[in-house]
Residue, then its C-alpha position, 0 to 999 in steps of 0.5 A: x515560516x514557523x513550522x509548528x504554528x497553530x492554527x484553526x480547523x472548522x469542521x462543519x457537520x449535519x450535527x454539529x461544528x468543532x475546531x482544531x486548535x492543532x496539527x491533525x492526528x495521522x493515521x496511514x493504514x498499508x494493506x500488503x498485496x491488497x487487490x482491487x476486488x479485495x474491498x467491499x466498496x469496488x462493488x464485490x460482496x464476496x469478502x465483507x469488508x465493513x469498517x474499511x467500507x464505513x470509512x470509504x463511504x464517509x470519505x473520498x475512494x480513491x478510484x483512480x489511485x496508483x500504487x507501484x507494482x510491488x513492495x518495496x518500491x512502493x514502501x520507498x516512494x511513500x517515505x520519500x516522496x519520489x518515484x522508486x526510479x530516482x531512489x535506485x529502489x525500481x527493480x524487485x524487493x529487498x532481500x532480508x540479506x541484502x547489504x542496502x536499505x533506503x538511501x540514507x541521503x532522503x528525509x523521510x516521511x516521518x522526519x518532516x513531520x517531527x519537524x511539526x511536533x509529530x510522535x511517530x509510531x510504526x507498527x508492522x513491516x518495514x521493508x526499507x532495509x535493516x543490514x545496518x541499525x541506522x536503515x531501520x525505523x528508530x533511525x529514520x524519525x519513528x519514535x517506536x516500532x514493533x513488527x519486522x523487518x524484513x518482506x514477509x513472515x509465518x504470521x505465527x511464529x514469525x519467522x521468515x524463509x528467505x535465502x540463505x537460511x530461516x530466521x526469526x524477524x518480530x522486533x520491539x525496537x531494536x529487541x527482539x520481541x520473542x514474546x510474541x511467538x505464537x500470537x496472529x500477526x495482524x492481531x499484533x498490529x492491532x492490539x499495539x497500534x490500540x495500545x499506541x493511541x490509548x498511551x498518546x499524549x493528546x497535546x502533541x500530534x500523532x502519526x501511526x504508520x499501520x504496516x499491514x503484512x496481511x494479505x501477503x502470503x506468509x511462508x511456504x509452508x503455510x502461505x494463507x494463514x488464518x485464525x480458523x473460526x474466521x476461515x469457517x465464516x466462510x465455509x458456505x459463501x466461497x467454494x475455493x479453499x485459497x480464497x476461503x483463507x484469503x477472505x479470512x484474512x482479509x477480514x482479520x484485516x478489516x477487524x484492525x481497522x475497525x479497532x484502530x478507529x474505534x480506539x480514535x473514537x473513545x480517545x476523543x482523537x477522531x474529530x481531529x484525525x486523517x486517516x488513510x487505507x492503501x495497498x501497497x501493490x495490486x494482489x497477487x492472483x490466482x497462485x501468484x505469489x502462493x496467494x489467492x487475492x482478486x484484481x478483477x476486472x483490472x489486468x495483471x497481477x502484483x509486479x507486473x505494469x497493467x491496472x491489476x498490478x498499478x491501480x491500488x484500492x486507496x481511501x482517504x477518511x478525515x472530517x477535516x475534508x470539505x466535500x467527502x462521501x464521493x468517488x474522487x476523480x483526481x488522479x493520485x499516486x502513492x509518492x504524492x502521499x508525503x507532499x499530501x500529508x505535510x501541507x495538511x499538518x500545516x507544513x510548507x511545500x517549499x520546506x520539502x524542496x524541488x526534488x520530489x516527484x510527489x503532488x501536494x494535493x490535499x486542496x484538490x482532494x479535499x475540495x474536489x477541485x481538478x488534480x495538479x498530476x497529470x502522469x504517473x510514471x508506473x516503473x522502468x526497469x531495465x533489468x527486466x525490460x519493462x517500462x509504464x507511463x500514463x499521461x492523461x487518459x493514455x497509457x503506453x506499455x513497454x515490455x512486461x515482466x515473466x514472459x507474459x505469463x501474468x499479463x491476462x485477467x484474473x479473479x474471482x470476480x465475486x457476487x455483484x448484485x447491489x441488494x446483496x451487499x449487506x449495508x447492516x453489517x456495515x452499520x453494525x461494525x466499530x467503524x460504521x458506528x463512529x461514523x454514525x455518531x459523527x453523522x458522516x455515513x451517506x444514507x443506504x441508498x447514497x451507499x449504494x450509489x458511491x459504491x456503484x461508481x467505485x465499480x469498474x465494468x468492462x465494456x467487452x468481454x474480457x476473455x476476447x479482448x479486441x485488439x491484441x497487445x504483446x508488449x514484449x514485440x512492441x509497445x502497447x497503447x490504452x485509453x485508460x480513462x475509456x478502456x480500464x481493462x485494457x483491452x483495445x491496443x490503440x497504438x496503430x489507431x493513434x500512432x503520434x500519442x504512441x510517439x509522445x509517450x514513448x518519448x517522455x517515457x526516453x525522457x524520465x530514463x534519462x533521470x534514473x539511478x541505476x538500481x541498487x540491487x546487491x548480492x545476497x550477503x552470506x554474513x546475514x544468515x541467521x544462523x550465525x545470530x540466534x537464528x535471527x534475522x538482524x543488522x548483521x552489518x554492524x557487526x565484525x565477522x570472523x570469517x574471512x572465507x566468506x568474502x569469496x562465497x557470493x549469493x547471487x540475487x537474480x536468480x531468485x524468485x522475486x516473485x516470492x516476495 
C-alpha cells in the first residue's frame, strides 16, 4: 500500500461541506501535570479555561481517558506506542544527568508519520533524554525544536535545578537558544508554535507537537510562576495564594491554546486539522510537587495509581469526526495515541507492527462506536512495589507509592453551579469564535448539558469512604465505572475478580524489561559546559577521577520532578 495516497475527506456541517484532498493537519497539545478539576469543561468555574472548553465542546471529551502516573513514562508511551513497562521507562522520571534516553530500537511518532509526507514540529519539553544528540528530537523525526530538554525549568530564566548542579536548558535545535532568557516560558511555546504554522507549507501535512511545561512547578525558588497582572485576575475569585498562581498559569495556558487555533483558523489549515489536549499525568495537589493543581473528586495525586494520578483531562477536536460534541464512552489511553493518529493520516495499522500496546481507535471515537481497549495496564514498578490494572469496569490496586502519604482526596473542588459558569466568555475567546464560525459549538444549553456529563460526582461522602483499602497490606478492588472515586474496596465482596486481575496482572510481569534507570553522571554537570545542560555523552572528558564518584539515583526526591 503506498503510504503517501491521497484520498477524500467529507466534512458535512450545519453550514457547509468540504474536502480534503490530503493527510490532516495534527496538532497534539500535552499540558504538563494538568489535574482533572483543572479544566472548565469537568464542571469547576474556579479556572476558566474557555478556548480549551470551545474545543472540548465542539469535540469528543475523553472522560474515560488514562494517562500514566507521571512524566516521562507517559512522554515515552506517547512516542511509541507501547506501555512505559515494555520500554524500561516505568519507574520515575529522567534525570537531566542521567546517561539514557528513550530507547534507540523504537520508531517514534513523528517517524511513522514522515513516512506519509509529515513536517514535524516540537515546541517545548522533551523529556526522553538528551546525554547524547542521537536521543533528542532532531534525531528522532522532528523537523524542528525549541524548548528544552530536560523535566522541568524557571519559565523565566530557564534554567533548571537538578542534581548535580543548575544549568541553563532552552534550546533552537541543537543551539542553545540564550536569546530567550527572560521571555514566560508558555508564552514561548505559543508565539513559536504560531510562528510554525504561519511558516508551514500548506502542500504538505504538519504535525506540531506543543509540549507544554505549564502547570509543572518550575524551580524551587519560584515553583508558581506567573506573569502578575493574570495572578491579579484572580485576586477576588480564589482566596489561597498557590491556587491563585496556578489559575494564572493555568489560564496563560489556555491563552496558547486559543492563539494556536486561531492561527489554523487565518492559515485556512482548521478544516483539515485534528487536534489534541491531554495532560501528561494527574495534577500534583495540595503541596505535592510545591504545586497547587486539583484532581477532585478523583483520588490521589501525580505518580501514584489511583484515578487522580491515572485518569487524564484529554479532548479530541477535528472536523473530520463523524459524531462530535459528546462525552465519549470508550475507554482510551495514552499509548493508543500513535496507532490513532497514523491510521487517520491514511497510515496502515500492519506498518506499525504487532508489538504495540496501543489501539487504533479513531473509527470507534469518530464514530462512537464500542472501543477495541478493554484494560489499561496504569504502571508495575517493582522498585517502589506498586502495580494497577483496569479491566473492564474493575480495577485492582497493588501496593501504593510514598507510604500512602498521597492516596486521599484532594482539591480544592471549586464553585460547581451550572448558572455560574460564564458561557460569554467561552463565546468571546479566539477558539470559540472559530468554532462559530465553523458552526461546531453546541448551543448554551447543549454546554451545559456536555458539561454536566463530563462531571464526576461521588455518591458518598469522600471524607468516609466506605470500605478501607491499605493497598500496602493487600491488594484493593474497585468498580470504577460505578465507584470513580474509589471509594468502596470490593475485593472481599468479589474475591474471584480479585483473583482474575491479579493473575493478569502476574501475567503482563512476565513481559516487563527491567527499568532502565542510571546513576546520575557527574560528567553532566553543567558547570563543566557554560553552566548548561547539554548531550554531555557525546563528549571526551579529561577526568578520569570522576569514573569513581557515582551519584546515586534513588534517593532522589522523584517527586521533584
Amino acid at each position: 500500500m503506498n503510504l503517501l495516497h491521497l484520498w477524500v475527506f467529507c466534512v458535512c456541517l450545519v453550514g457547509g461541506c468540504w474536502a480534503a484532498d490530503r493527510p490532516p493537519n495534527i496538532v497534539f497539545i500535552l499540558a504538563d501535570d494538568l489535574g482533572w478539576n483543572d479544566v472548565g469543561f469537568h464542571g469547576s468555574n474556579q479556572i476558566p479555561t474557555p478556548n480549551i472548553d470551545a474545543l472540548a465542546f465542539s469535540g469528543i471529551i475523553l472522560n474515560h481517558y488514562y494517562v500514566t502516573p507521571i512524566c516521562t513514562p507517559s512522554r515515552a508511551a506517547l512516542m511509541t506506542g507501547k506501555y512505559p513497562v515494555h520500554l524500561g521507562m516505568q519507574h520515575t522520571v529522567l534525570y537531566a544527568a542521567e546517561p539514557r534516553g528513550l530507547p534507540l530500537k523504537e520508531k517514534l511518532l513523528p517517524e511513522h508519520l514522515r513516512n506519509l509526507g509529515y513536517v514535524n514540529h516540537i515546541v517545548g519539553k522533551w523529556h526522553l533524554g538528551h546525554y547524547k544528540k542521537v536521543y533528542t528530537p532532531l534525531y528522532r523525526g522532528f523537523d524542528t525544536h525549541v524548548g528544552f530538554w530536560s523535566g522541568r525549568q524557571d519559565y523565566f530564566d530557564h534554567t533548571s535545578i537538578e542534581k548535580p548542579s543548575w544549568g541553563l536548558d532552552m534550546r533552537r535545535g541543537m543551539d542553545v537558544a540564550f536569546d530567550l532568557h527572560g521571555k514566560y516560558l508558555t508564552d514561548i511555546i505559543s508565539q513559536e508554535s504560531v510562528r510554525v504554522i504561519h511558516n508551514h507549507n500548506n502542500s504538505q501535512p504538519l504535525f506540531l507537537y506543543m509540549a507544554h511545561g505549564a502547570v509543572h512547578s518550575g524551580n524551587p525558588y519560584n515553583p508558581l510562576p506567573a506573569p502578575d497582572a493574570k495572578v491579579m485576575q484572580f485576586e477576588s475569585t480564589i482566596t489561597d495564594f498557590n491556587r491563585k498562581k496556578f489559575a494564572a498559569m493555568m489560564s496563560s495556558l489556555d491563552d496558547s491554546v486559543g492563539a494556536v487555533v486561531a492561527a489554523l483558523s487565518a492559515k485556512g489549515m482548521l478544516e483539515n486539522t485534528i487536534i489534541v489536549f491531554s495532560t501528561d499525568n494527574g495534577g500534583p495537589a495540595e503541596g505535592f510537587n510545591l504545586n497547587a493543581a486539583s484532581n477532585w473528586p478523583l483520588r490521589g495525586v501525580k505518580n501514584t495509581l489511583w484515578e487522580g494520578g491515572v485518569r487524564g483531562a484529554g479532548l479530541l477536536w477535528s472536523p473530520l469526526i463523524k459524531k462530535n460534541r459528546r462525552v465519549a464512552r470508550q475507554t482510551m489511553h495514552i499509548s493508543d495515541w500513535l496507532p490513532t493518529l497514523y491510521a487517520a493520516a491514511g497510515g496502515d495499522d500492519e506498518d506499525l507492527g504487532n508489538d504495540l500496546d496501543g489501539k487504533n481507535l479513531w473509527k470507534q471515537l469518530s464514530e462512537d462506536e464500542e472501543s477495541t481497549r478493554t484494560h489499561i495496564l496504569h504502571n508495575i514498578d517493582d522498585i517502589w512495589g506498586s502495580a494497577a490494572l483496569t479491566i473492564g469496569d474493575w480495577k485492582v490496586i497493588k501496593g501504593t507509592n510514598y507510604n500512602g502519604q498521597w492516596d486521599n482526596w484532594y482539591g480544592p473542588s471549586g464553585d460547581r453551579e451550572p448558572e455560574n459558569y460564564n458561557i460569554s466568555l467561552l463565546l468571546s475567546s479566539p477558539a470559540g469564535k472559530a468554532m462559530q464560525k465553523m458552526n461546531l459549538l453546541p448551543k448554551d444549553d447543549e454546554i451545559q448539558k456536555l458539561r454536566q456529563q463530563a462531571n464526576i460526582e461521588c455518591k458518598k461522602d469522600l471524607k468516609n469512604p466506605r470500605s478501607v483499602c491499605r493497598p500496602l497490606e493487600a491488594p484493593c478492588l474497585f468498580n470504577i465505572r460505578e465507584d470513580p472515586c474509589e471509594l468502596a474496596n470490593v475485593a472481599e465482596k468479589y474475591p474471584n475478580t480479585l483473583h482474575a486481575l491479579i493473575s493478569r496482572l502476574n501475567k503482563y510481569n512476565e513481559t516487563v524489561i527491567p527499568p532502565d534507570n542510571r546513576a546520575l553522571d557527574p560528567r553532566a554537570d553543567p558547570r563543566f559546559w557554560d553552566n548548561v545542560w547539554t548531550n554531555f555523552g557525546d563528549y571526551s572528558y579529561y577526568g578520569k577521577e570522576l569514573e569513581s564518584s557515582r551519584i546515586d539515583i534513588l534517593p532522589y526526591n522523584s517527586s521533584q520532578n
